[in-house]
N, CA, C and O of each residue as an XYZ file, in Angstrom:
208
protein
N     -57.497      9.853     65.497
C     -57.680     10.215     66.885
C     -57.242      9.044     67.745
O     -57.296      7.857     67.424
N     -56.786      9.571     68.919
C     -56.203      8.478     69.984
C     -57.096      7.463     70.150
O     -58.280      7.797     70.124
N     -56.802      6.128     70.340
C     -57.457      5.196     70.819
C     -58.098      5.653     72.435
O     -59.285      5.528     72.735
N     -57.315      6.051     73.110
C     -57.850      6.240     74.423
C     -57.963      7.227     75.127
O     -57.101      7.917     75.671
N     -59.295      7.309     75.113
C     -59.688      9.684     75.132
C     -59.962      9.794     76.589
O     -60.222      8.791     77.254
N     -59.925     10.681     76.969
C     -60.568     11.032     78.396
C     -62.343     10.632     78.612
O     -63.199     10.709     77.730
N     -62.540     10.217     79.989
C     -63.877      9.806     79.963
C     -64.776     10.886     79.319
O     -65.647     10.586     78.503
N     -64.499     12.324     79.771
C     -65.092     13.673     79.749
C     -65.240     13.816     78.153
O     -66.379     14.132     77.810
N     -64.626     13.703     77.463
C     -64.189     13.887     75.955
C     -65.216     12.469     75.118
O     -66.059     12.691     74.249
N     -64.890     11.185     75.611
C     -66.247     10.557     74.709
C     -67.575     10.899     75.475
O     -68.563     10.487     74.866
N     -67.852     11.541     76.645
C     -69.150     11.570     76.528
C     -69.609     12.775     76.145
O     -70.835     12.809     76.032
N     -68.912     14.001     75.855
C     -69.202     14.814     75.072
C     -69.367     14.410     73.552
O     -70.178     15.127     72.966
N     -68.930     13.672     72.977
C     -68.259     13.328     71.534
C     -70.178     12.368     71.653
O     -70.916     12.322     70.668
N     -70.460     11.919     72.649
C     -71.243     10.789     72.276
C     -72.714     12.182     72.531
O     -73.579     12.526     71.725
N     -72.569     12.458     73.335
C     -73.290     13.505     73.315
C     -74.108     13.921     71.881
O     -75.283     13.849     71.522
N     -72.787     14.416     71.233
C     -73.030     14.961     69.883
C     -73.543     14.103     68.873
O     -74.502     14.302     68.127
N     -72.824     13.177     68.942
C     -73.565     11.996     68.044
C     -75.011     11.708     68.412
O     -75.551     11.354     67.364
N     -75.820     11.693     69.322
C     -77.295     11.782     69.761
C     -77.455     12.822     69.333
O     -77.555     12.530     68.141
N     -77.589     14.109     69.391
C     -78.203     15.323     68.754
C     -77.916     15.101     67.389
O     -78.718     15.897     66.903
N     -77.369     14.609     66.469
C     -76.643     14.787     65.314
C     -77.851     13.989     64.850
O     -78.589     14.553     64.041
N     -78.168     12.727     65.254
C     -79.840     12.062     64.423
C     -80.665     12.388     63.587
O     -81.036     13.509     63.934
N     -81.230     12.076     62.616
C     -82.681     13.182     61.899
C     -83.687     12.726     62.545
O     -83.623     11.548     62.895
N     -84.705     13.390     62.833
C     -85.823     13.828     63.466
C     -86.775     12.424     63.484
O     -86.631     12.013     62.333
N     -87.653     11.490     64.168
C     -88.560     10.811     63.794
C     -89.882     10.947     62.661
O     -90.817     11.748     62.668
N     -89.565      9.848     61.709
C     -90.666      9.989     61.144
C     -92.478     10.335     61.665
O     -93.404     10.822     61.016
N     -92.419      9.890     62.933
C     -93.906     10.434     63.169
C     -94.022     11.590     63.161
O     -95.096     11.983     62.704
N     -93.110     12.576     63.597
C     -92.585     14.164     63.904
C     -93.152     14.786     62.538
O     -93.955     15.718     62.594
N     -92.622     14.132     61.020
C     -92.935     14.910     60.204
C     -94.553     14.057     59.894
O     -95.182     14.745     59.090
N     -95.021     13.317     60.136
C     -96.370     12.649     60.228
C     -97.336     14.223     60.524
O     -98.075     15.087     60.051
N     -96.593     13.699     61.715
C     -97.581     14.836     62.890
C     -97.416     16.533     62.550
O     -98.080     17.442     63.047
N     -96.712     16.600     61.906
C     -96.905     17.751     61.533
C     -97.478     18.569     59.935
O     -97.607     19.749     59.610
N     -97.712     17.253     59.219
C     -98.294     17.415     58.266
C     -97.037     17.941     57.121
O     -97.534     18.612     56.217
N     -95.883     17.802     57.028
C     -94.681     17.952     56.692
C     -93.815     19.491     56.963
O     -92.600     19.648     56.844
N     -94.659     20.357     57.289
C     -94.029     21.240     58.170
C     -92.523     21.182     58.661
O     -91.660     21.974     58.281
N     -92.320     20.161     59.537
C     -91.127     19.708     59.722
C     -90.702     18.503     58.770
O     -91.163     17.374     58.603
N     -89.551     19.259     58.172
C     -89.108     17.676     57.838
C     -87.829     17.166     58.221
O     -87.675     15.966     58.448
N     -86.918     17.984     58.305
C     -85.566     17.752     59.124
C     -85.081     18.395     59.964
O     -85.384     19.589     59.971
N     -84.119     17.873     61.030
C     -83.413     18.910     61.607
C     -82.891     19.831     61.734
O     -81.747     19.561     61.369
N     -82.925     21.169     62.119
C     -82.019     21.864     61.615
C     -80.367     22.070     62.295
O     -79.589     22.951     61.929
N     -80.109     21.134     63.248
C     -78.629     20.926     64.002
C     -77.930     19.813     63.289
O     -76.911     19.223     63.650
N     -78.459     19.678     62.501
C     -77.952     18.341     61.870
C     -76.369     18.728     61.126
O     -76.098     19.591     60.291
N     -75.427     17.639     61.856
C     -73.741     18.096     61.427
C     -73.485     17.185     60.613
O     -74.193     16.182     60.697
N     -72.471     17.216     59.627
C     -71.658     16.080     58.352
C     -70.328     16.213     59.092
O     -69.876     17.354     59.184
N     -69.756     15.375     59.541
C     -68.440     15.157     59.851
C     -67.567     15.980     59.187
O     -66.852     16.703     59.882
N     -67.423     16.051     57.451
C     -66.859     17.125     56.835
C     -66.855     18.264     56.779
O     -65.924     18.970     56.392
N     -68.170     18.684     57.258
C     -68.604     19.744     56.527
C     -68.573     20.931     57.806
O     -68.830     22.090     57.481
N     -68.275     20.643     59.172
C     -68.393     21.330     60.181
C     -68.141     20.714     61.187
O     -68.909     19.766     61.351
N     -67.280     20.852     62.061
C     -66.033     20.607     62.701
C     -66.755     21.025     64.179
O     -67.462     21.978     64.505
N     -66.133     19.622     65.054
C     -66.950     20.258     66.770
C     -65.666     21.314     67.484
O     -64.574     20.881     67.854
N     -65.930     22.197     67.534
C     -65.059     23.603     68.481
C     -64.470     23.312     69.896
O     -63.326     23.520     70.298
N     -65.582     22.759     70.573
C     -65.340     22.412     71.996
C     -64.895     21.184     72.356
O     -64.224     21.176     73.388
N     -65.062     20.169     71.829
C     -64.650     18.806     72.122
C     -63.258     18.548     72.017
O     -62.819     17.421     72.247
């Protein structure tokens, strides 16, 4: 990918990378393991961003 993207384009891109995180450990604390991971969670390989 280009070295030099449109402003609009890394802050979408960075966007995604914040949602992409796994969940805080207190989260599955607090829930008694109920939760244990995300379920938006993307692999670079494995599923491809559409809109960006």
């Amino acid at each position: 990918m280009a070295k030099s993207k449109p402003l609009a384009k890394k802050l979408r891109l960075a966007n995604r990378e914040k949602s992409n995180q796994p969940i805080p450990v207190w989260v599955t604390v607090k829930t008694i393991r109920k939760v244990m991971r995300g379920f938006r969670l993307r692999n670079w390989r494995r599923s491809k961003l559409g809109d960006v």
